[in-house]
Short mmCIF file of the C-alpha atoms (twelve columns), coordinates in Angstrom:
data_MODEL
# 
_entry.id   MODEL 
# 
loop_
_atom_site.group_PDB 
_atom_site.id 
_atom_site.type_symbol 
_atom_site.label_atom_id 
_atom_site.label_alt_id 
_atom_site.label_comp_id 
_atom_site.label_asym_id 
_atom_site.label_seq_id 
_atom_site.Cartn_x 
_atom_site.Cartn_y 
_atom_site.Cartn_z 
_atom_site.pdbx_PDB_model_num 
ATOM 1   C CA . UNK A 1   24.146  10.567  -9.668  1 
ATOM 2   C CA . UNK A 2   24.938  12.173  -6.111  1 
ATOM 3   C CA . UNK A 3   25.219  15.753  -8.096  1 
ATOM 4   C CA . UNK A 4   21.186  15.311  -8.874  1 
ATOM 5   C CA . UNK A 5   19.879  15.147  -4.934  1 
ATOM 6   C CA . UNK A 6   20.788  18.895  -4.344  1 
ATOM 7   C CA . UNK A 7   18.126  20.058  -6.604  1 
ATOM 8   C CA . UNK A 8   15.999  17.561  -5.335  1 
ATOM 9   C CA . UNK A 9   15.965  18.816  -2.075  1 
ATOM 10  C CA . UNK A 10  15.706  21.886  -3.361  1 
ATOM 11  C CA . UNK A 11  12.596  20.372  -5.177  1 
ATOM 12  C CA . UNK A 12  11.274  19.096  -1.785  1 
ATOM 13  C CA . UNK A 13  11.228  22.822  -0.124  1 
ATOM 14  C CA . UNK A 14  8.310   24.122  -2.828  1 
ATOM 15  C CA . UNK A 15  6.186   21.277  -2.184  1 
ATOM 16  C CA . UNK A 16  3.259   20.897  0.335   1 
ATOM 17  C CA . UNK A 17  2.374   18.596  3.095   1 
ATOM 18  C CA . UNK A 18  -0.450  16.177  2.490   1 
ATOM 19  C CA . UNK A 19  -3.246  17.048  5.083   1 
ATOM 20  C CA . UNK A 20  -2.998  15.497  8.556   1 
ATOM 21  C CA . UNK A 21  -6.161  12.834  9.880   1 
ATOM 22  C CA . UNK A 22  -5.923  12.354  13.483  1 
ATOM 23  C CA . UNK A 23  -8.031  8.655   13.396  1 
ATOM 24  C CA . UNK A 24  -6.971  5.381   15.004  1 
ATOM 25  C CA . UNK A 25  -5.219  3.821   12.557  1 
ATOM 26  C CA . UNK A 26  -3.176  1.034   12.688  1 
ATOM 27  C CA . UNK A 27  -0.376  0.652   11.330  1 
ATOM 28  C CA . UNK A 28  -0.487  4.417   13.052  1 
ATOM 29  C CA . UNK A 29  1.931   5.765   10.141  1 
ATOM 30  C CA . UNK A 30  -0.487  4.660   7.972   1 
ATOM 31  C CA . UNK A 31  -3.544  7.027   8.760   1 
ATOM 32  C CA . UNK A 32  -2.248  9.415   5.961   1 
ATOM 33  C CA . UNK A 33  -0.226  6.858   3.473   1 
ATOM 34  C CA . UNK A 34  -1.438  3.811   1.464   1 
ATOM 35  C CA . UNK A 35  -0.074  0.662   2.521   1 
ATOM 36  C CA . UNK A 36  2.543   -1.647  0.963   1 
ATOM 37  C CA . UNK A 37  0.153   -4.158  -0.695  1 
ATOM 38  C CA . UNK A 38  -2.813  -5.030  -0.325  1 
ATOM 39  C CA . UNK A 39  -4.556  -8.291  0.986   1 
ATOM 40  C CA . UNK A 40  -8.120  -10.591 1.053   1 
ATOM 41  C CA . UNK A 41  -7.742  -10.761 4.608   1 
ATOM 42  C CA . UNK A 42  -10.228 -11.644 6.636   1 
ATOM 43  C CA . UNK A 43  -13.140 -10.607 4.606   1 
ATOM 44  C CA . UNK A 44  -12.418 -12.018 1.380   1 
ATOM 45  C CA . UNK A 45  -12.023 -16.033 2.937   1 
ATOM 46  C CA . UNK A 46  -14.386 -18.121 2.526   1 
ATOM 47  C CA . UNK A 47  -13.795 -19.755 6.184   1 
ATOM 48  C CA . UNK A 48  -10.881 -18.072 8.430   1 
ATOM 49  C CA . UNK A 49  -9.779  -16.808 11.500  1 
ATOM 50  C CA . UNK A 50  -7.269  -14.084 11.702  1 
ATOM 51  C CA . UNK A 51  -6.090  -12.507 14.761  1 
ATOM 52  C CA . UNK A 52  -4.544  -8.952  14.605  1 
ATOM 53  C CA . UNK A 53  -2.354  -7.665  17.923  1 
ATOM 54  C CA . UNK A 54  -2.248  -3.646  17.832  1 
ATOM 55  C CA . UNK A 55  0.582   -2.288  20.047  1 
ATOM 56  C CA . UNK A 56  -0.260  1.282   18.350  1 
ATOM 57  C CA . UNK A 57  -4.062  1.520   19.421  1 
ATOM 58  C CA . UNK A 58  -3.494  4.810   22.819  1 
ATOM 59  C CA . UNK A 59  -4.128  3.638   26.175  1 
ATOM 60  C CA . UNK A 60  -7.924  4.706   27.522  1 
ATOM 61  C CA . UNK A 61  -9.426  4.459   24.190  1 
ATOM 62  C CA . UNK A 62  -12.831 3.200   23.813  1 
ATOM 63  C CA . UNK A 63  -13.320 1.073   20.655  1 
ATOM 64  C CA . UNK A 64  -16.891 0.189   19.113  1 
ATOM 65  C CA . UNK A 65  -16.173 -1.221  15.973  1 
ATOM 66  C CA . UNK A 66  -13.239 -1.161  13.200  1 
ATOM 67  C CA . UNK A 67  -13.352 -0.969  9.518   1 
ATOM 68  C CA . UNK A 68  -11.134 -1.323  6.582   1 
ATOM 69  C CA . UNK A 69  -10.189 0.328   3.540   1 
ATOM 70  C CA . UNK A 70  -9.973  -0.179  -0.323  1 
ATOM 71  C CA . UNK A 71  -6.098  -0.654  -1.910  1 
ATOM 72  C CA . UNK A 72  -5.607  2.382   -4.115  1 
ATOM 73  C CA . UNK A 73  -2.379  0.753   -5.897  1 
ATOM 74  C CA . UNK A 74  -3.660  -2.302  -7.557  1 
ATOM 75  C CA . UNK A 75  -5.243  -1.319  -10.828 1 
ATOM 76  C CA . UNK A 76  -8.453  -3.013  -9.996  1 
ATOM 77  C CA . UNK A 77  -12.014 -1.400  -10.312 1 
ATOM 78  C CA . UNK A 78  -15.183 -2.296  -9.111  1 
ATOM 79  C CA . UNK A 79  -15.204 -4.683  -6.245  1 
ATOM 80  C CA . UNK A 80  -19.209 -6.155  -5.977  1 
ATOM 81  C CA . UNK A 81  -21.380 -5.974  -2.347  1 
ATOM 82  C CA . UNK A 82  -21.130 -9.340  -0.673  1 
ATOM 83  C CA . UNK A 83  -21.780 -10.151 3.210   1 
ATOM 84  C CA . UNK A 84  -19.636 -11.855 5.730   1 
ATOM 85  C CA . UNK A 85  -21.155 -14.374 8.553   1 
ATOM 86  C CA . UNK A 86  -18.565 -13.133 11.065  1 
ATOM 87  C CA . UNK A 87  -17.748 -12.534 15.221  1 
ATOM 88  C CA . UNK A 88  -15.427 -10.936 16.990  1 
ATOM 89  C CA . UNK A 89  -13.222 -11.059 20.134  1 
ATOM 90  C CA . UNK A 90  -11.176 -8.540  21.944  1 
ATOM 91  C CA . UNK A 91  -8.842  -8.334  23.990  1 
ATOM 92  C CA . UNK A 92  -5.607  -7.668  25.643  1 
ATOM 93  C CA . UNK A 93  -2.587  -9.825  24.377  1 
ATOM 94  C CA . UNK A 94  -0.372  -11.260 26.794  1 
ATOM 95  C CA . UNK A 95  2.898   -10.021 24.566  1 
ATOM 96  C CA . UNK A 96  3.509   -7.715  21.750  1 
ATOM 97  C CA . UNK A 97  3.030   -7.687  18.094  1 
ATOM 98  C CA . UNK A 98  6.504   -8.826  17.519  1 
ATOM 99  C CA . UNK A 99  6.000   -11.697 19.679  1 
ATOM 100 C CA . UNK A 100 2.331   -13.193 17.974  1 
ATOM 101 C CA . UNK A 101 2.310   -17.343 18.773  1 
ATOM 102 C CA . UNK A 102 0.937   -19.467 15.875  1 
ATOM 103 C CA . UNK A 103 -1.238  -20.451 18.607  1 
ATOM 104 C CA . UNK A 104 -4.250  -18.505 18.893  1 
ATOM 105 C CA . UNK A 105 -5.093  -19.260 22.421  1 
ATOM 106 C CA . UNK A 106 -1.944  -17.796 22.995  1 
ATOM 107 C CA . UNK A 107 -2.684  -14.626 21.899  1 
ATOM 108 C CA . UNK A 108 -5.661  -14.090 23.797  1 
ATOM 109 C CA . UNK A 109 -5.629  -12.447 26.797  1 
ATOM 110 C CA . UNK A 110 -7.705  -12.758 30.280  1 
ATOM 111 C CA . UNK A 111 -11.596 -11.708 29.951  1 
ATOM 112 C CA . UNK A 112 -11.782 -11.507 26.103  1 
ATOM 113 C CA . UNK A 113 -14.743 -9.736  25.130  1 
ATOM 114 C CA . UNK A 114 -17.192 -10.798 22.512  1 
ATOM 115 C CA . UNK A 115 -17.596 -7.564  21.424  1 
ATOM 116 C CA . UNK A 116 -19.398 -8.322  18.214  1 
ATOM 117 C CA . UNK A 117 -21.469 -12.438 18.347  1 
ATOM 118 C CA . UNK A 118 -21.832 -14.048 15.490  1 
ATOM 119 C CA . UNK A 119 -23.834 -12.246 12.841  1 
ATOM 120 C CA . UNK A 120 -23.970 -11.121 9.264   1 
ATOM 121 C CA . UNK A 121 -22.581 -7.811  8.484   1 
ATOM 122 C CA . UNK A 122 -23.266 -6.246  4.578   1 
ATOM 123 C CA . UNK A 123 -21.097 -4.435  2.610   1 
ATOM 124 C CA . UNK A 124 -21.061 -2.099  -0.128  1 
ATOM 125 C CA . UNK A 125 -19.655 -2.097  -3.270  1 
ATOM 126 C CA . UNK A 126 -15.852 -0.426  -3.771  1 
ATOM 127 C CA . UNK A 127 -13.930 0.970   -6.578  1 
ATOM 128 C CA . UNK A 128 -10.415 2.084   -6.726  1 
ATOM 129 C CA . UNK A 129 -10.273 5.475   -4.929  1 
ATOM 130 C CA . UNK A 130 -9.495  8.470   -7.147  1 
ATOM 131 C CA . UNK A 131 -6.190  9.044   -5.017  1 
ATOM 132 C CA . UNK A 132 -4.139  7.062   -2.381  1 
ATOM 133 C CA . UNK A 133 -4.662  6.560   -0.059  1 
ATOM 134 C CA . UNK A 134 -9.026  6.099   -0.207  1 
ATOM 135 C CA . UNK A 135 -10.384 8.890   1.749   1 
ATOM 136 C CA . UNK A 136 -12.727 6.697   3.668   1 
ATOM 137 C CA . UNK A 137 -12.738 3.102   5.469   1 
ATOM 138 C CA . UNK A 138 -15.488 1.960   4.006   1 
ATOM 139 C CA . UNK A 139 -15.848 -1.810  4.779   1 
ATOM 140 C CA . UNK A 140 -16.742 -1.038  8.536   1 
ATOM 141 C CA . UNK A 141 -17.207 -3.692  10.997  1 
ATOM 142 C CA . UNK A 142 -19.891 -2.552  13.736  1 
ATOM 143 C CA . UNK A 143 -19.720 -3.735  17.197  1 
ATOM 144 C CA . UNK A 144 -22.521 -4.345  20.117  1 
ATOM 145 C CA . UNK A 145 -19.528 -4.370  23.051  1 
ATOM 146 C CA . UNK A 146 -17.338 -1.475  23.443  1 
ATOM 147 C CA . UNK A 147 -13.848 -2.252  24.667  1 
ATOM 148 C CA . UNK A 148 -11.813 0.245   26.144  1 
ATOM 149 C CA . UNK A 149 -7.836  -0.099  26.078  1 
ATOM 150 C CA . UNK A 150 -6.480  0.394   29.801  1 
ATOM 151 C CA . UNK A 151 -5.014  3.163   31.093  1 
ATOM 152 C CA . UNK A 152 -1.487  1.795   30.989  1 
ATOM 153 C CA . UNK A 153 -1.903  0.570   27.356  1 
ATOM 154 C CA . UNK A 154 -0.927  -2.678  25.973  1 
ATOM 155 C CA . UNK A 155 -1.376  -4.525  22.805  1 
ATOM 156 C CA . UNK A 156 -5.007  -5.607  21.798  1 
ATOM 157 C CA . UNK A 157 -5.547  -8.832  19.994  1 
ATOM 158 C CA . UNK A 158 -8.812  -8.616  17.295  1 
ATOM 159 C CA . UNK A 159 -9.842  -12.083 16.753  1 
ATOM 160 C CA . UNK A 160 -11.766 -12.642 13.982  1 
ATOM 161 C CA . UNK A 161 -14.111 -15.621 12.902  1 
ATOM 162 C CA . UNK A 162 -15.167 -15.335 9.389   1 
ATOM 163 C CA . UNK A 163 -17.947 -18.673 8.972   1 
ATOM 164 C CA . UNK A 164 -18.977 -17.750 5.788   1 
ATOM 165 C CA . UNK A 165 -20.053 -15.092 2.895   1 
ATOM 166 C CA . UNK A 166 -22.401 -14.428 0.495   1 
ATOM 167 C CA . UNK A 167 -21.892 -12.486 -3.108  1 
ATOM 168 C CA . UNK A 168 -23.533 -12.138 -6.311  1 
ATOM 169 C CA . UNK A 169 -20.784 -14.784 -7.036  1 
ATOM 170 C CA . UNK A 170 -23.130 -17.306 -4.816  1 
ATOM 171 C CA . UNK A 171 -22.165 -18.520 -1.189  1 
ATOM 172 C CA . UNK A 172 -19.193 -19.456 0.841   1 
ATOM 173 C CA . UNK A 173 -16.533 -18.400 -1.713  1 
ATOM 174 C CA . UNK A 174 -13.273 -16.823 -1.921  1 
ATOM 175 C CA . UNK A 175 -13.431 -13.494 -2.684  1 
ATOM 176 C CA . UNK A 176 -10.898 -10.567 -3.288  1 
ATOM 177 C CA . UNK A 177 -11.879 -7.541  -1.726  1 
ATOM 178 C CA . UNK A 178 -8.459  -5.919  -1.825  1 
ATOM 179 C CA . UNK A 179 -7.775  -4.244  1.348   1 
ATOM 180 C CA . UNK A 180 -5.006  -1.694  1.929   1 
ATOM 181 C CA . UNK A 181 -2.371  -3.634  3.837   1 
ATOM 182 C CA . UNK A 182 0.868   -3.100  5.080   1 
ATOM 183 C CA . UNK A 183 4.472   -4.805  6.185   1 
ATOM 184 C CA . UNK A 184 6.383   -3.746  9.049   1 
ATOM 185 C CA . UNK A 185 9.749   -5.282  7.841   1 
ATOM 186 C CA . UNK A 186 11.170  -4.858  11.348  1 
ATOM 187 C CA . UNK A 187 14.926  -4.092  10.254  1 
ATOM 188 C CA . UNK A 188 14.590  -0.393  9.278   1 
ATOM 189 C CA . UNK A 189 12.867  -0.155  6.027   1 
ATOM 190 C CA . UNK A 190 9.722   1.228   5.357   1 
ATOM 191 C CA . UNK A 191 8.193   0.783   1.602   1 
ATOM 192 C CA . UNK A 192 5.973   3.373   -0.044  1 
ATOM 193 C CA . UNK A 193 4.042   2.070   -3.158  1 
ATOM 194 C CA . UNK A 194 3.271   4.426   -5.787  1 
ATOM 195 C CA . UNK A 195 -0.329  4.776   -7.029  1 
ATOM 196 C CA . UNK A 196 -0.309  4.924   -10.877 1 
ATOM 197 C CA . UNK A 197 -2.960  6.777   -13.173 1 
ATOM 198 C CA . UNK A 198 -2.977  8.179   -16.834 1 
ATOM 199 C CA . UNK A 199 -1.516  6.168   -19.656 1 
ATOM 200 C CA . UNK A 200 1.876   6.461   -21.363 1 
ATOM 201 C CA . UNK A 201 2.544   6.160   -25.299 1 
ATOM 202 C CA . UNK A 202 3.737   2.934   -26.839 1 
ATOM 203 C CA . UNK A 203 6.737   2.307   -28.654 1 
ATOM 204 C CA . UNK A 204 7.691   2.891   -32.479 1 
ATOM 205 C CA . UNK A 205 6.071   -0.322  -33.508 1 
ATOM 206 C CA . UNK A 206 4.309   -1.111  -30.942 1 
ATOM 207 C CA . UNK A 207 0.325   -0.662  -29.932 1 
ATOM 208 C CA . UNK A 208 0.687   -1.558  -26.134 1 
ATOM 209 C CA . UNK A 209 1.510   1.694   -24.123 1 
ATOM 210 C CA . UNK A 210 4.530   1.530   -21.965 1 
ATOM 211 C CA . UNK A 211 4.240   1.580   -18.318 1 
ATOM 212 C CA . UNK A 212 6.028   1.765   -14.909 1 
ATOM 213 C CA . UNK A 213 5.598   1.331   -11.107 1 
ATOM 214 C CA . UNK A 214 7.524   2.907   -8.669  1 
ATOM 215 C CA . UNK A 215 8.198   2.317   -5.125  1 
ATOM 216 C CA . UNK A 216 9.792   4.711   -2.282  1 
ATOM 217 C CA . UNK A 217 12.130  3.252   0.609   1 
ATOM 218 C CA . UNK A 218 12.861  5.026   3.416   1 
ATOM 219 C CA . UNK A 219 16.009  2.641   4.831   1 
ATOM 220 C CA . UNK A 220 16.986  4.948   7.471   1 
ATOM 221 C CA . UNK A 221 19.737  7.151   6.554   1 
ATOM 222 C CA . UNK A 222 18.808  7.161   2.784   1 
ATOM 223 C CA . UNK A 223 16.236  6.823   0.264   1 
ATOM 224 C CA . UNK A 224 15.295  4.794   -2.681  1 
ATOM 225 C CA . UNK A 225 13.156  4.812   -5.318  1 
ATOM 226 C CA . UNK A 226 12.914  1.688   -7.030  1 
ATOM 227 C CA . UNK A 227 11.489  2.084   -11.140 1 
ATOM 228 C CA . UNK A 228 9.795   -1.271  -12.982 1 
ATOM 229 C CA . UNK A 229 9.376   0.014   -16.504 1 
ATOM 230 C CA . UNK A 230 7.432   -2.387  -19.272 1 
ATOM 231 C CA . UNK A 231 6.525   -1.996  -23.022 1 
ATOM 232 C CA . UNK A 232 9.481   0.872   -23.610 1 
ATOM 233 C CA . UNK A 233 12.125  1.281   -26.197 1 
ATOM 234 C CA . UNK A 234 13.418  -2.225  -26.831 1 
ATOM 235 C CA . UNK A 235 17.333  -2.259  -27.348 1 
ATOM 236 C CA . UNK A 236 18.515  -3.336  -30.448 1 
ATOM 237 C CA . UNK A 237 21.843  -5.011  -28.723 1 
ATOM 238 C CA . UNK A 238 24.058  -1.431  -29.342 1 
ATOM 239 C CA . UNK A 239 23.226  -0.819  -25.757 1 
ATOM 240 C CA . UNK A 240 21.964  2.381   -27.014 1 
ATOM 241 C CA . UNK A 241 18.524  2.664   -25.052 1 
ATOM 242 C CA . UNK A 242 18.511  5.137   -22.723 1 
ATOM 243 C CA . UNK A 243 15.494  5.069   -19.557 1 
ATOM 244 C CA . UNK A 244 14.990  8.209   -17.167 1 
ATOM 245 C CA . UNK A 245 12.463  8.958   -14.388 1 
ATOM 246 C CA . UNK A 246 11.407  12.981  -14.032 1 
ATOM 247 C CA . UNK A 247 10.001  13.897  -10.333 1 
ATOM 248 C CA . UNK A 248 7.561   16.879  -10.057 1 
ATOM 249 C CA . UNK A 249 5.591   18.563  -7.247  1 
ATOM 250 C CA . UNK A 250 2.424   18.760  -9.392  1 
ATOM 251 C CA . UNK A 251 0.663   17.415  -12.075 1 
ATOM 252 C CA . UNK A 252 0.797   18.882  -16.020 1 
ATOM 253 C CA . UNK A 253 0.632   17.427  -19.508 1 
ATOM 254 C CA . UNK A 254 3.029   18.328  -22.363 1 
ATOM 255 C CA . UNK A 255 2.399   16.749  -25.878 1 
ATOM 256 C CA . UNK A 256 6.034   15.611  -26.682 1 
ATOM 257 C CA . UNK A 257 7.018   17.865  -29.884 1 
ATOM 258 C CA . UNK A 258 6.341   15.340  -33.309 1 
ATOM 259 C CA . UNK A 259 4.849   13.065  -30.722 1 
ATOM 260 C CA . UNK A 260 1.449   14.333  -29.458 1 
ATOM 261 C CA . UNK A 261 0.669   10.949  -28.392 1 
ATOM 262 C CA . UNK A 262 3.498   10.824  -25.669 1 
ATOM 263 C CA . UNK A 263 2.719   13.355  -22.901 1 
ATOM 264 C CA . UNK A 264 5.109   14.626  -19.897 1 
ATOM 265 C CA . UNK A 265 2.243   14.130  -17.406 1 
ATOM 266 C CA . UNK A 266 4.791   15.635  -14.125 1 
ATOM 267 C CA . UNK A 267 5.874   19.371  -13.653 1 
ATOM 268 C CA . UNK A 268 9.515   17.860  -13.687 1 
ATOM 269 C CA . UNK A 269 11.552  19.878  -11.330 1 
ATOM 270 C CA . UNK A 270 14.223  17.499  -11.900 1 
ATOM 271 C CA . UNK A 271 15.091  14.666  -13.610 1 
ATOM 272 C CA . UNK A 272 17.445  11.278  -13.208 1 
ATOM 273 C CA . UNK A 273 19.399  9.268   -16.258 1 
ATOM 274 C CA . UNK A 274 19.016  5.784   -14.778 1 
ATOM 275 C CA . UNK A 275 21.843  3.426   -15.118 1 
ATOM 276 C CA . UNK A 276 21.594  0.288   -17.109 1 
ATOM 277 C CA . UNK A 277 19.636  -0.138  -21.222 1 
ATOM 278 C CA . UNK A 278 16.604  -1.988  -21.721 1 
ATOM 279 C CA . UNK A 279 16.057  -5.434  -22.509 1 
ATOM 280 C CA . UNK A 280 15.163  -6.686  -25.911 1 
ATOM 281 C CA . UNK A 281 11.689  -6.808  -25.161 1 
ATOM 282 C CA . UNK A 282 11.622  -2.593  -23.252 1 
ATOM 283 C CA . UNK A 283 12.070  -3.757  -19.874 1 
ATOM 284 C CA . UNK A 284 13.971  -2.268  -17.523 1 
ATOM 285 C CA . UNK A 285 14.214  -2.955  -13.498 1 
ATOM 286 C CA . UNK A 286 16.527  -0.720  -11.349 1 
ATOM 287 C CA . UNK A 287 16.390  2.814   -9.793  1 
ATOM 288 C CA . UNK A 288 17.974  5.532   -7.506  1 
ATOM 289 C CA . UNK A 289 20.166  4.717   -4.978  1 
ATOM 290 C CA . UNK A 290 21.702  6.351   -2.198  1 
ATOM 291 C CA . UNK A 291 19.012  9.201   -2.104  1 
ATOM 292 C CA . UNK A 292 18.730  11.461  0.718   1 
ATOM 293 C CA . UNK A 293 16.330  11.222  3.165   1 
ATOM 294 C CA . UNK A 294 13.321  13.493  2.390   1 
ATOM 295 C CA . UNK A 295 11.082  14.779  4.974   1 
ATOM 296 C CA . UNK A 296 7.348   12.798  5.333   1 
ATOM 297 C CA . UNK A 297 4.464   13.720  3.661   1 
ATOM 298 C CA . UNK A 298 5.342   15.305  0.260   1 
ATOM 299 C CA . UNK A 299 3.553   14.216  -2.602  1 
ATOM 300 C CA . UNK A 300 5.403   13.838  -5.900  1 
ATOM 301 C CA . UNK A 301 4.511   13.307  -9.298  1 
ATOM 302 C CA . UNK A 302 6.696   10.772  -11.210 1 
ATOM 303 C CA . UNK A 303 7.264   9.810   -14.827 1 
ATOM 304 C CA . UNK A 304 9.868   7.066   -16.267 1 
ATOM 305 C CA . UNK A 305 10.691  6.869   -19.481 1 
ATOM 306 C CA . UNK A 306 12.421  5.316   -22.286 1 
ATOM 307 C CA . UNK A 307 14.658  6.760   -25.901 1 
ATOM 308 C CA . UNK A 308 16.957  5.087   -28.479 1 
ATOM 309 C CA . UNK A 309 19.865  7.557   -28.638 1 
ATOM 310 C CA . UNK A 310 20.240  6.747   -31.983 1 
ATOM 311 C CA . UNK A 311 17.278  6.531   -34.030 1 
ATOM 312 C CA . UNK A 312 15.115  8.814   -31.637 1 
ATOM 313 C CA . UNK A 313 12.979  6.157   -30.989 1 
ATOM 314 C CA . UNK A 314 11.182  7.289   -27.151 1 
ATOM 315 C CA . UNK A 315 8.392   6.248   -25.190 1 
ATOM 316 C CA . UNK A 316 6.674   7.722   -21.856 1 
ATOM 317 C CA . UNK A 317 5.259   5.636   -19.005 1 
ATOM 318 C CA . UNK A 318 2.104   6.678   -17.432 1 
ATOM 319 C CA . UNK A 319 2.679   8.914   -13.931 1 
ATOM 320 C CA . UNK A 320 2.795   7.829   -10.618 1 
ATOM 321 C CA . UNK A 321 2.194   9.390   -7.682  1 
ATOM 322 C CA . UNK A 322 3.671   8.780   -4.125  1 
ATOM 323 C CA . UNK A 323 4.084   10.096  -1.030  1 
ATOM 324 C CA . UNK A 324 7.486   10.409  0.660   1 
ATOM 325 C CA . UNK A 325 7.172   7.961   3.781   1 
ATOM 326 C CA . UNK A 326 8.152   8.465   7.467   1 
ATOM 327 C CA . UNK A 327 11.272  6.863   8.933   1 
ATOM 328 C CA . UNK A 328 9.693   2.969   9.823   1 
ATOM 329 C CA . UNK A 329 8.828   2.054   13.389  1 
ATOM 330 C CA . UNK A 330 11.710  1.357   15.771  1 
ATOM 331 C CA . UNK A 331 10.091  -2.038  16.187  1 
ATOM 332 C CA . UNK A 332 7.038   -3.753  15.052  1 
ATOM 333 C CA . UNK A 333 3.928   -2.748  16.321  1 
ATOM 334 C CA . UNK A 334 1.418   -4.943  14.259  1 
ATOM 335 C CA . UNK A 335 1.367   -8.072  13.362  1 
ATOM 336 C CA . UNK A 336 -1.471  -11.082 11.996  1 
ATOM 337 C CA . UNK A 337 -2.368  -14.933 12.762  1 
ATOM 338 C CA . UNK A 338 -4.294  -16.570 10.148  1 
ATOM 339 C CA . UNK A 339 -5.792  -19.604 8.900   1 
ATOM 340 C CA . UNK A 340 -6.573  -19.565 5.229   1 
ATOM 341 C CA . UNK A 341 -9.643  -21.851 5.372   1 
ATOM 342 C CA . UNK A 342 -10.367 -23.275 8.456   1 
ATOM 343 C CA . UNK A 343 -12.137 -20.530 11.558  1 
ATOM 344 C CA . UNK A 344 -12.541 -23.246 13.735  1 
ATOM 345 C CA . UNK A 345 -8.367  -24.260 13.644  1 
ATOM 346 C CA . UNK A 346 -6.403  -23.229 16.359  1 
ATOM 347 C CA . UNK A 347 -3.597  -22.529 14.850  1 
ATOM 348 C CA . UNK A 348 -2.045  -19.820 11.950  1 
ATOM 349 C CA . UNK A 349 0.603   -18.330 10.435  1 
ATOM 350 C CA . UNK A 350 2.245   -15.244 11.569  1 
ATOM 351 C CA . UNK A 351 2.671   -12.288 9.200   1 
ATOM 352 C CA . UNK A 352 3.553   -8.536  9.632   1 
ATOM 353 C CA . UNK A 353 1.510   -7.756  6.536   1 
ATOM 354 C CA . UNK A 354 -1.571  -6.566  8.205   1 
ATOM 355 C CA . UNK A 355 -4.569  -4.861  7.060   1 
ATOM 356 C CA . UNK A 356 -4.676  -1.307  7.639   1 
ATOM 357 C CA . UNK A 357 -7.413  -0.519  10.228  1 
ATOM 358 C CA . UNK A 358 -9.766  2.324   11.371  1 
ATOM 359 C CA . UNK A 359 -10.921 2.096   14.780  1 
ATOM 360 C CA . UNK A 360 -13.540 3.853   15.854  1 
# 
C-alpha cells in the first residue's frame, strides 16, 4: 500500500488547520484535540479522592478554579444535572507526573492550599458536543483560593475529595458523567480517537446499519490508522469480501448508484483497499500501516466500507471524523491517583489516563 501515501500527502496540502485556543489545558496537546477515552473521574464517584500532578500548567500562572469537559467520542447523549459535595487542595508536588506515589501524602507538597473547602458545587446538564472536541469546559469547578505556580515552575498536585453527590438518580451514587480523558503512553505513541456521526447502510439482508470506528497513531516516525468495522458484508467462506476506508478533507453525501440508501458521506481524495476479508458475521479489525507522518491539526473525513466482489453485495459505514495528532510528549507530563470509593483512604492507584482539564 506504500504507492497510496503520495497522494495522501498530497491530500494533506489542500486541507486546513483546525483553529488554535491558547487556554491552560492539560494534557497541553490536548487544548485543540479530544482525548483518548473518556472517564467518571472524580465527579462521577460516589466517594473518591483523586489526585492529578500537572507538569504542563506555565510557571507564574495564577489558577482560580478548573473545569472539565464532555467526551465527544462515546455515542452517549444527554448526561442529567447532579451536584458533587467536594474540596480541593493544591499544591506543588515534590516529583513529576511520571513519578506519582500510590501514596497520597506523598504527592503533596509543603503549604498545600485549600483552595476550594468543602462545599457543594452544581452542575448542568451535558450532551454530546456537535464536534470533537466540545467547544466549552463546561463542568467547572470554582475556587475561593487562588494559587499561583512559581516562577521556576514545577508540577502541581490537584487533590480532590469527592464526599458525596446528588442526582435526579437520588444521593450518593455512581454516576457517569463522561469526561474527555486522555493516556500519555510514555513510549512514543500518541492515540487520536475518531468522533463518529451519520449512519451507514446495512447489508443485503440485513436491517442493522454497518458501522466503524477509527483511531489515528502518531508512533513517531509513522502513522496509523487503525479501522473496527461491524454489521458489513459477511463473507460467504470464498474469501471474496472486500473492506476499504476513503479519507476526505470535507464532508459530502453521494447516494450510491441502485443504492440510495448507502451514501459516500467523505469528499474522498483518496482511498485504501484494506488487507484481510470479513468474518462470517461482517466484521473486520485491521488498518493502515506504515503511514507517513502527517503534520498536526488537519481534520479528515473518513468512511470504511465493505463489497462482495462477486455478487455486488456492499455496505457503507457511517463517517468519522479525526484530527491528525501531534508527535506525543517526550515524557509524561500528567498523571492520576485514585481511590474508587473511599475519599478518606490514603492510598490509590496510579494511571496516566487523566481527565483533560481547563484551568482558569
Amino acid at each position: 500500500m506504500a504507492n497510496h501515501h503520495r497522494p495522501f500527502l498530497i491530500l494533506c496540502g489542500a486541507l486546513g488547520l483546525t483553529s488554535a485556543n491558547a487556554q491552560s489545558v492539560s494534557p497541553a496537546d490536548r487544548t485543540n484535540l479530544e482525548g483518548s477515552s473518556f472517564t467518571h473521574y472524580p465527579l462521577g464517584r460516589a466517594s473518591t479522592r483523586m489526585q492529578t500532578l500537572h507538569d504542563d500548567l506555565p510557571a507564574g500562572t495564577v489558577l482560580r478554579g478548573h473545569a472539565y469537559r464532555r467526551d465527544a467520542a462515546q455515542l452517549r447523549g444527554v448526561v442529567d444535572p447532579f451536584a458533587c459535595d467536594l474540596q480541593v487542595t493544591v499544591s506543588m508536588a515534590p516529583h513529576g507526573a511520571a513519578a506519582a506515589a500510590t501514596t497520597f501524602a506523598n504527592n503533596v507538597g509543603a503549604n498545600p492550599i485549600v483552595v476550594l473547602p468543602r462545599t457543594t458545587v452544581p452542575f448542568a446538564g451535558t450532551n454530546r458536543p456537535a464536534l470533537d472536541p466540545a467547544t466549552v469546559f463546561e463542568l467547572v469547578v470554582p475556587w475561593t483560593q487562588p494559587f499561583t505556580v512559581p516562577a521556576g515552575g514545577g508540577t502541581v498536585c490537584v487533590d480532590i475529595e469527592v464526599f458525596g453527590n446528588n442526582s435526579a438518580g437520588g444521593s450518593n451514587r455512581n454516576l457517569s458523567p463522561y469526561l474527555d480523558a486522555h493516556t500519555q503512553y510514555g513510549n512514543g505513541r500518541n492515540e487520536q480517537e475518531g468522533y463518529r456521526t451519520g449512519l451507514g447502510c446495512a447489508a443485503p439482508g440485513s436491517s442493522t446499519p454497518s458501522y466503524a470506528t477509527m483511531t489515528m497513531w502518531h508512533l513517531g516516525s509513522a502513522m496509523q490508522l487503525d479501522v473496527a468495522l461491524r454489521q458489513g458484508v459477511a463473507d460467504d467462506g470464498s474469501g471474496a469480501t472486500r473492506i476499504w476506508v476513503e479519507l476526505g478533507h470535507s464532508r459530502q453525501a453521494f447516494a450510491w448508484p441502485g443504492r440510495p440508501d448507502c451514501t459516500m458521506a467523505s469528499s474522498t481524495e483518496v482511498w485504501f483497499q484494506l488487507p484481510g476479508t470479513t468474518t462470517s458475521t461482517g466484521s473486520f479489525d485491521g488498518g493502515l500501516t506504515g503511514m507517513p507522518v502527517l503534520p498536526p491539526g488537519y481534520r479528515l473525513w473518513c468512511q470504511a466500507g465493505s463489497i462482495h466482489t462477486g455478487n455486488g453485495d456492499l455496505a457503507f459505514g457511517d463517517v468519522t471524523t479525526l484530527v491528525t495528532p501531534p508527535a506525543a510528549p517526550g515524557s509524561v507530563t500528567v498523571s492520576r491517583v485514585a481511590h474508587a470509593t473511599d475519599h478518606a483512604s490514603t492510598t490509590g492507584t496510579v494511571s496516566l489516563s487523566v481527565p483533560v482539564m481547563q484551568f482558569f
